[in-house]
C-alpha positions in Angstrom: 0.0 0.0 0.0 1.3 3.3 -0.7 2.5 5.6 2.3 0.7 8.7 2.3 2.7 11.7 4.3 1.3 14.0 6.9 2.0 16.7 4.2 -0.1 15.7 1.0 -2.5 17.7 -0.4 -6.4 16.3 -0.2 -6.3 16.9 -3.8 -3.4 15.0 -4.2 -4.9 12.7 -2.2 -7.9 12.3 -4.2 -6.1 12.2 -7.8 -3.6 9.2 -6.5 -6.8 7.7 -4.9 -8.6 8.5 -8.1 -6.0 6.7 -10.1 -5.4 3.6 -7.9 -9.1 3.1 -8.7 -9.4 3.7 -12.2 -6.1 1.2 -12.7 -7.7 -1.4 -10.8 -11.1 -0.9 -11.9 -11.1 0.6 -14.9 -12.7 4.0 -15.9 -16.2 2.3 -15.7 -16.5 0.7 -12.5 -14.2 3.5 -10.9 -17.0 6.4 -12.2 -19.4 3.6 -11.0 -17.8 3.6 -7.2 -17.4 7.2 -6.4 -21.4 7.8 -7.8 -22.8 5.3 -5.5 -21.4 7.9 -2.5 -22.7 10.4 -3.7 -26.3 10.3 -3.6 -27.6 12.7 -2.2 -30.9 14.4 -2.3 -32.9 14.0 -5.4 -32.6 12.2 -8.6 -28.9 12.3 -9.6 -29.3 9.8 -12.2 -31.5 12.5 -14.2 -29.5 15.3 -13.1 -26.5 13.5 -14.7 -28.1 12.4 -17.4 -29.3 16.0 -18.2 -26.1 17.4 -17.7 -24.0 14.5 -20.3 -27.0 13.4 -22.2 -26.3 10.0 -23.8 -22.6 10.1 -24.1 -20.6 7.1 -22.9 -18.6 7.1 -19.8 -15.7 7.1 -22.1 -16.3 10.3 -24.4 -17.1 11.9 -20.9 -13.3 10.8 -19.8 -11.9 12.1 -22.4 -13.4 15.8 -22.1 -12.8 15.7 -18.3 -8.8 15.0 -19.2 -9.1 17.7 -21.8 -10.5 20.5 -19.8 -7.8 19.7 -17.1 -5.1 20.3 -19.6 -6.4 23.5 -20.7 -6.5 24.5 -17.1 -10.3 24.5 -16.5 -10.8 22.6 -13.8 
């Protein structure tokens, strides 16, 4: 398991967490995981759906990684 110092970031935290999933998941099942805690109140299933429409967990992936590199989020 990998040692995590008194000093790291949450975020950092949450990207190598992030990753360890997605690697031993994959992107599907990892996307999957971190929905089912967050529920919350309402319907987030149509709130997501809204938001993405019908495109595949994939194509979504891919946007995410491309908005990080242009320094939006």
């Amino acid at each position: 398991m990998a040692e995590v110092k008194d000093n790291t970031s949450v975020d950092e935290i949450v990207k190598r967490g992030w990753d360890i999933l997605v690697e031993n998941l994959g992107i599907t099942d990892a996307t999957r995981f971190i929905v089912s805690f967050e529920r919350g109140k309402g319907d987030s299933v149509q709130k997501i759906k809204k938001f993405w429409g019908d495109k595949k967990v994939e194509d979504i992936h891919a946007e995410i990684l491309e908005a990080k590199e242009k320094g939006l989020i």
